[in-house]
C-alpha positions as CSV (number, residue, x, y, z in Angstrom):
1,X,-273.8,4.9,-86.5
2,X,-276.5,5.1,-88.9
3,X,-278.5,7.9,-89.7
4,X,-282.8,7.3,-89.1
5,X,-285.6,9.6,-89.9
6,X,-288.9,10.1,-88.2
7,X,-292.1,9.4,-89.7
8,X,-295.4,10.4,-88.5
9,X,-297.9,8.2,-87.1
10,X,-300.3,8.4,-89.8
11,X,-297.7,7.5,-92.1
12,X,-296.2,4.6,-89.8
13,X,-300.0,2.9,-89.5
14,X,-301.1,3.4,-93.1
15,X,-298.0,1.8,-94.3
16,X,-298.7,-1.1,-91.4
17,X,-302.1,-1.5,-93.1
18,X,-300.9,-1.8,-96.6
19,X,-298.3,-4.8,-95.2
20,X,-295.6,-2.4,-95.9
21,X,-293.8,-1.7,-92.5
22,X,-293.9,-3.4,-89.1
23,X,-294.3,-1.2,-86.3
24,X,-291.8,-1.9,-83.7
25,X,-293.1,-0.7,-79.9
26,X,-290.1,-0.7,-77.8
27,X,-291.6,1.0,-74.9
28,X,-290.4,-0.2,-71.5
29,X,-292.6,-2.8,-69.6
30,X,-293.7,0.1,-67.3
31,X,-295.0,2.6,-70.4
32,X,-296.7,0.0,-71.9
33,X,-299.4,0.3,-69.3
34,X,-301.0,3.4,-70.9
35,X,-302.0,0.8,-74.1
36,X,-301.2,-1.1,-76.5
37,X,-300.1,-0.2,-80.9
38,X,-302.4,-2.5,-82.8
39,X,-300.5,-4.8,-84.9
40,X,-297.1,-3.9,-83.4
41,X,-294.3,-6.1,-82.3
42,X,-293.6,-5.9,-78.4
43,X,-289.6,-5.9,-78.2
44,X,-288.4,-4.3,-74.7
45,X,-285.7,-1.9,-75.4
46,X,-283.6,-3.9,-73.4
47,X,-283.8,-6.9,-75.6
48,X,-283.5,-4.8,-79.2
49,X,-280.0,-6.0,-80.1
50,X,-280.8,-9.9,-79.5
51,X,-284.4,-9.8,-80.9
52,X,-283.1,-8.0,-84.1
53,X,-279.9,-9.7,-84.6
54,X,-280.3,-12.1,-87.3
55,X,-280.1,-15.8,-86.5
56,X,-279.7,-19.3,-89.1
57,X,-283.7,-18.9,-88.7
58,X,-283.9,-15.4,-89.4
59,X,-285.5,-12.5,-87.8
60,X,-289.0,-12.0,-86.4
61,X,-291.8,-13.7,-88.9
62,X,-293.1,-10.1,-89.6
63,X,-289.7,-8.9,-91.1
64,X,-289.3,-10.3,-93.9
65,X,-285.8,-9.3,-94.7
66,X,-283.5,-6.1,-93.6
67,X,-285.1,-3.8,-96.4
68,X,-288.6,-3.6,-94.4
69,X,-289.8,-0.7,-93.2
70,X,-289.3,-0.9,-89.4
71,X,-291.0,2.2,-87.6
72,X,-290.2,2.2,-84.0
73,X,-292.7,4.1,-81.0
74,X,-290.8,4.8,-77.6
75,X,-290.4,6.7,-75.3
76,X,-289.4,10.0,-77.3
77,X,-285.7,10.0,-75.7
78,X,-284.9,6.8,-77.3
79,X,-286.6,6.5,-80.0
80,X,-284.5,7.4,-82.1
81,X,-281.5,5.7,-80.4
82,X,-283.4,2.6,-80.7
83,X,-283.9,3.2,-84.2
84,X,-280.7,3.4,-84.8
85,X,-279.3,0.1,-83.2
86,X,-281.7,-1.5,-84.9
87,X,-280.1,-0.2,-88.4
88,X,-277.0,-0.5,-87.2
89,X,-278.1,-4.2,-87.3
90,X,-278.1,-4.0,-91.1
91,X,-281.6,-2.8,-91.6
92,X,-281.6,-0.3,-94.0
93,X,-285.2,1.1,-94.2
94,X,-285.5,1.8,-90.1
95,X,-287.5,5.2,-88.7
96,X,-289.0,6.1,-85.3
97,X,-292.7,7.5,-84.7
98,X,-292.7,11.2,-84.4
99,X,-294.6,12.1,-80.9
100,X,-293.6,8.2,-80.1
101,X,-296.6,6.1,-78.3
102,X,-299.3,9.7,-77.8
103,X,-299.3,10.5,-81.5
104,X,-300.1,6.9,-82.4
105,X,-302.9,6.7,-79.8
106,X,-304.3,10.1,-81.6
107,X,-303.5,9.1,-85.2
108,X,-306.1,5.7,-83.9
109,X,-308.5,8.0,-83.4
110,X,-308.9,9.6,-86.3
């Protein structure tokens, strides 16, 4: 299994901004109700091996390739398993939000 980090959800959404990370929200269908993560890629957790798993075509349009930074807001119990079956996909440069979905909504606000 591979090893991910969190990052905060300043950093996450200043490093969205500068094009240099997709945010990844993996919240379940239900959670998704308290908002939304502008600019993030909707991928229920469910469907993270078969949305990530590279195909003749590639990945999603947003990854460029398996070194982009990939920050992933969940619920806080699986972020960071999510996270990591995502960079147990081969993507190297994979972290999940601190404080998940709430700090993101705060770190907006600022």
């Amino acid at each position: 299994m591979s090893v991910v980090n969190s990052i905060t959800a300043t950093d996450a959404m200043q490093h969205c901004a500068h094009d240099h990370a997709v945010i990844v929200d993996a919240r379940p269908q239900v959670m998704r109700h308290q908002g939304s993560v502008p600019g993030a890629v909707v991928v229920d957790p469910t469907e993270v091996r078969s949305r990530f798993t590279p195909t003749p075509s590639g990945t999603f349009p947003m990854v460029r390739d398996r070194d982009t930074e990939i920050a992933v807001v969940s619920v806080r119990s699986q972020a960071s398993v999510i996270a990591e079956e995502i960079a147990d996909l081969g993507y190297t440069n994979v972290h999940y939000v601190d404080g998940g979905y709430s700090a993101m909504r705060t770190a907006t606000q600022q």
